[in-house]
C-alpha distance (Angstrom), angle and dihedral (degrees) to the residues before:
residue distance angle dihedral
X1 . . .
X2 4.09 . .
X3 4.07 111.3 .
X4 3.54 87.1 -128.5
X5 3.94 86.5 54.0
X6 4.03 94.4 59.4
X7 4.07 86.5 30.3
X8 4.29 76.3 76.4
X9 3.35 98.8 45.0
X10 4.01 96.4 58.0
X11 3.52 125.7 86.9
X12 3.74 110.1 -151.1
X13 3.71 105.0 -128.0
X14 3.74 129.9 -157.8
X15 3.91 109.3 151.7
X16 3.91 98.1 144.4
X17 4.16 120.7 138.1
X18 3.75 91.2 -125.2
X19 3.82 98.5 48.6
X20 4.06 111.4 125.3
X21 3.09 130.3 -159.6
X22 4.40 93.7 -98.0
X23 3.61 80.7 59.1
X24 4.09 100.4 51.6
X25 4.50 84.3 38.7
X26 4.12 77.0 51.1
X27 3.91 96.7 52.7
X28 3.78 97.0 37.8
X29 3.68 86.6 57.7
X30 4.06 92.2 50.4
X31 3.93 88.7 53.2
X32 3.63 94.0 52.8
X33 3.75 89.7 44.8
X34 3.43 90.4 59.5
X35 3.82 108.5 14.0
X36 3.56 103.5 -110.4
X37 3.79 118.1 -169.8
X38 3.63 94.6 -117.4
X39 3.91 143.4 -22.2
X40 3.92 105.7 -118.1
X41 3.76 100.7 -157.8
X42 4.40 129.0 155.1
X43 3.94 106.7 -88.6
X44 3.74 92.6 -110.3
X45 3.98 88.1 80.1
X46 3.95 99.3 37.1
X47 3.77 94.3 102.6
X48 3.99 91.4 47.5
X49 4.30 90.5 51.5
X50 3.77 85.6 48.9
X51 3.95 85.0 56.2
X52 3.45 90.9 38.9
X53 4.29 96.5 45.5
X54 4.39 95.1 31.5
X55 4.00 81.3 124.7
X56 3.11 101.9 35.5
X57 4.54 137.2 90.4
X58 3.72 87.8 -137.5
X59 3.67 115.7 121.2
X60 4.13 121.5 -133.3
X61 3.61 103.8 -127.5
X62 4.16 112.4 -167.7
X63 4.15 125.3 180.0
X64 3.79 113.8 -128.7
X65 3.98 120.4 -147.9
X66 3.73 87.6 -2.7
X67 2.96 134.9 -142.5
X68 4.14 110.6 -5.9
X69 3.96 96.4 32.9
X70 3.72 93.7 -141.4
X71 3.68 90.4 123.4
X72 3.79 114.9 131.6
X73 3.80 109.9 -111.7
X74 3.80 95.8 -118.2
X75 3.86 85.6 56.5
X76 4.25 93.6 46.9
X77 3.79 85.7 52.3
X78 3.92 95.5 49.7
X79 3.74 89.6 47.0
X80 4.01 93.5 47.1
X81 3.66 97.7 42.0
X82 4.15 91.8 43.9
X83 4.36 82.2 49.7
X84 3.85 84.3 55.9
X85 3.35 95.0 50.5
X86 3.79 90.7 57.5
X87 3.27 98.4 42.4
X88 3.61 119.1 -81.5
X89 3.80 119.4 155.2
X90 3.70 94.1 -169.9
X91 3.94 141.3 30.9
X92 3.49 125.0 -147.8
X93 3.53 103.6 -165.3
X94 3.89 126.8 -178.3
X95 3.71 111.2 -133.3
X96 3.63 123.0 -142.8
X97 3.80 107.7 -75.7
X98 3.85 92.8 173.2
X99 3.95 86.2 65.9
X100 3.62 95.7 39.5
X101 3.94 88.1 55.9
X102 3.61 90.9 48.8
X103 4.01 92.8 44.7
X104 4.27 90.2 -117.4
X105 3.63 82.9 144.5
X106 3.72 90.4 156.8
X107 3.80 83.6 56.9
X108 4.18 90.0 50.9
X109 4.00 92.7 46.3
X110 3.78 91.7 50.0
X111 3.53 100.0 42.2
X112 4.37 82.7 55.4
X113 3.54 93.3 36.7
X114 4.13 83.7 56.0
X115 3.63 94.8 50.0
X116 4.10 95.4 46.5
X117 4.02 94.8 54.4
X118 3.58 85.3 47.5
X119 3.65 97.1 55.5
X120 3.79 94.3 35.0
X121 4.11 84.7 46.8
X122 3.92 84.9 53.0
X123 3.59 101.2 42.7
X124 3.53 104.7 45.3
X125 4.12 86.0 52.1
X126 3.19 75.3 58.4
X127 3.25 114.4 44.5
X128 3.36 107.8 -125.2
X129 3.90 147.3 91.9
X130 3.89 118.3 -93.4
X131 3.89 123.6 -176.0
X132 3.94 124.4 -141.6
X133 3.88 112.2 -153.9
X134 3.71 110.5 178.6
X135 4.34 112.4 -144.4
X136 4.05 101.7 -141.7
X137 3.64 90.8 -173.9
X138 4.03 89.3 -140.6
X139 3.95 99.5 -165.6
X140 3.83 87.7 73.9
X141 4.16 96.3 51.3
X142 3.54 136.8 64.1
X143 4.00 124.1 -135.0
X144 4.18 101.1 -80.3
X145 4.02 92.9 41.2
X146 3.79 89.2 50.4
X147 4.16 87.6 45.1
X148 3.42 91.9 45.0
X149 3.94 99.6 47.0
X150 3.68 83.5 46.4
X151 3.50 95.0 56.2
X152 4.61 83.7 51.3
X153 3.44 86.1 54.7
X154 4.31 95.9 55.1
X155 3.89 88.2 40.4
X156 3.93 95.5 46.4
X157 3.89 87.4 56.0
X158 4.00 99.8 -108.9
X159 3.83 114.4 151.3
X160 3.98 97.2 -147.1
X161 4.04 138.0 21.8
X162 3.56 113.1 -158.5
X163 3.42 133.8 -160.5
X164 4.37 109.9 -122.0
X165 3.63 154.5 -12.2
X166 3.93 93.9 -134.8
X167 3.41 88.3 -126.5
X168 3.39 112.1 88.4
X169 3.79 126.1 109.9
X170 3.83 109.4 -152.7
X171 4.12 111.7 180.0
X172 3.84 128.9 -157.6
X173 3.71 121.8 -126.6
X174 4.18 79.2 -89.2
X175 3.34 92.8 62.9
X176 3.75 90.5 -113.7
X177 4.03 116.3 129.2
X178 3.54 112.8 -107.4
X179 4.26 122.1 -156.0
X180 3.81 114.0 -57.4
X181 4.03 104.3 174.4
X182 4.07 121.6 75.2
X183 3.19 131.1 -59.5
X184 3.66 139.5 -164.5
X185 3.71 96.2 -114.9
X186 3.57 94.0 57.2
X187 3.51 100.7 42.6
X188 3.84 90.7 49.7
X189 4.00 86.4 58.0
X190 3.65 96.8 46.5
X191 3.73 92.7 50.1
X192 4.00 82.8 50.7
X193 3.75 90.1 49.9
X194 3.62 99.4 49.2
X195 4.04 110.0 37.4
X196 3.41 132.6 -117.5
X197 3.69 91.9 -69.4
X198 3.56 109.2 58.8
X199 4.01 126.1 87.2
X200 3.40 116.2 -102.6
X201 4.05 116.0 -165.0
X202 4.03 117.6 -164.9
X203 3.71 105.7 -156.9
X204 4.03 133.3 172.1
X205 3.93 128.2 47.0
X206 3.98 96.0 12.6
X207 3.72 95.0 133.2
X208 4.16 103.6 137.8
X209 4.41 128.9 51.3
X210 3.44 80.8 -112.3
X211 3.72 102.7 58.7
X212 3.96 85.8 39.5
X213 3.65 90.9 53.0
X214 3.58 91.6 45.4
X215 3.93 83.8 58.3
X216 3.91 100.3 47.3
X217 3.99 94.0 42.0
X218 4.37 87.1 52.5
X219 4.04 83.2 54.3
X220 4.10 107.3 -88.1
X221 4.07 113.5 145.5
X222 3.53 90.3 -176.9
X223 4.00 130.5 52.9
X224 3.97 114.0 -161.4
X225 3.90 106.4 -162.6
X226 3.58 151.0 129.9
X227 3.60 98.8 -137.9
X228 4.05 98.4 60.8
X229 3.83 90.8 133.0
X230 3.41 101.9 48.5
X231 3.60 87.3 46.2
X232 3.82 93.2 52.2
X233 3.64 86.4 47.6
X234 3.63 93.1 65.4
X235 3.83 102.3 34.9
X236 4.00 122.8 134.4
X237 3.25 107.0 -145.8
X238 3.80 85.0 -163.0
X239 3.77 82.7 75.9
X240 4.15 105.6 118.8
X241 3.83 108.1 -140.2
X242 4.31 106.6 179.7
X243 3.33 108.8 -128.5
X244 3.91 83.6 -121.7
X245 3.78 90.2 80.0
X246 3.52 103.5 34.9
């Protein structure tokens, strides 16, 4: 697979509480430089990346009732539709993992569902094309609830499920933190889940090709990270991804 093939598939991710706005001027001139997918940035700073990317083919990627999910609907629509409005090309919202734990999965798909008319709603007035990528936050679920809130996701009309915020802090019974980023395993069962044609995003702890590659051969189209250049850096581009997965 061609550099400039994965280059498209990252989403160039800088969501951390002390980020300024040198750093998100910074990032947005790395993803031009080497056409990143997106730059995944807090929504404070969409309307500066917009200034930043006018000229530009990279997408504005914000996260929407980040990072727990619990978020009232009404408020994930405000926040989406306001993102919009600024600029954003694409909403990464955080679905409710509260209901999802408790298996209120009428309560997940409607809380989606709410945030995709509002985008649509927003977009079309518009004009344009927005994308709805719904965080699962898989560390916290076991294999049906993540299947199942997949399957909310398809039927409230998002276009990708994805696997983290990055920020989660999931403990053992030892108190000790256990893995919160993506993993193979679970991006393997949410490609299952959702067909061929659905987005899958692998977010949290990709940091190496490997570990990216990893992520695209279990079935992710989309690679949320940080470390995009490094990992573009060290590509092979002997790498064979089937086009089944891509």
């Amino acid at each position: 697979m061609k550099k400039e093939t994965v280059a498209k598939m990252i989403d160039h991710t800088l969501l951390a509480p002390t980020a300024g706005i040198r750093d998100i001027v910074k990032l947005c001139t790395q993803a031009e430089a080497y056409h990143f997918a997106s730059v995944c940035i807090n929504p404070y700073f969409v309307a500066a990346a917009k200034n930043e990317l006018s000229n530009s083919d990279v997408h504005i990627c914000t996260v929407v009732g980040f990072p727990l999910g619990l978020n009232t609907t009404d408020v994930k629509c405000f926040e989406a539709v306001s993102a919009i409005k600024n600029g954003a090309d694409e909403i990464d919202m955080v679905m409710n993992i509260g209901a999802a734990i408790d298996c209120r999965f009428n309560d997940v798909e409607t809380d989606i569902h709410g945030v995709v008319c509002a985008c649509r709603e927003e977009a079309e007035r518009l004009g344009r094309k927005v994308i709805v990528k719904v965080i699962l936050e898989t560390c916290f679920l076991d294999d049906p609830t993540i299947a199942t809130a997949c399957q909310c996701a398809v039927r409230a009309g998002a276009d990708f499920v994805k696997t983290s915020t990055g920020f989660a802090a999931p403990k053992g019974i030892d108190g000790n933190l256990l893995p919160n980023g993506a993993s193979v395993h679970h991006v393997q069962l949410m490609r299952k889940t959702v067909g061929a044609d659905f987005g899958v995003k692998a977010s949290g702890g990709i940091r190496s090709a490997r570990s990216a590659a990893s992520m695209i051969l279990a079935g992710a189209t989309r690679i949320g990270t940080s470390s995009g250049i490094q990992i573009l850096d060290a590509w092979d581009e002997s790498i064979e991804i089937p086009e089944t997965v891509r």
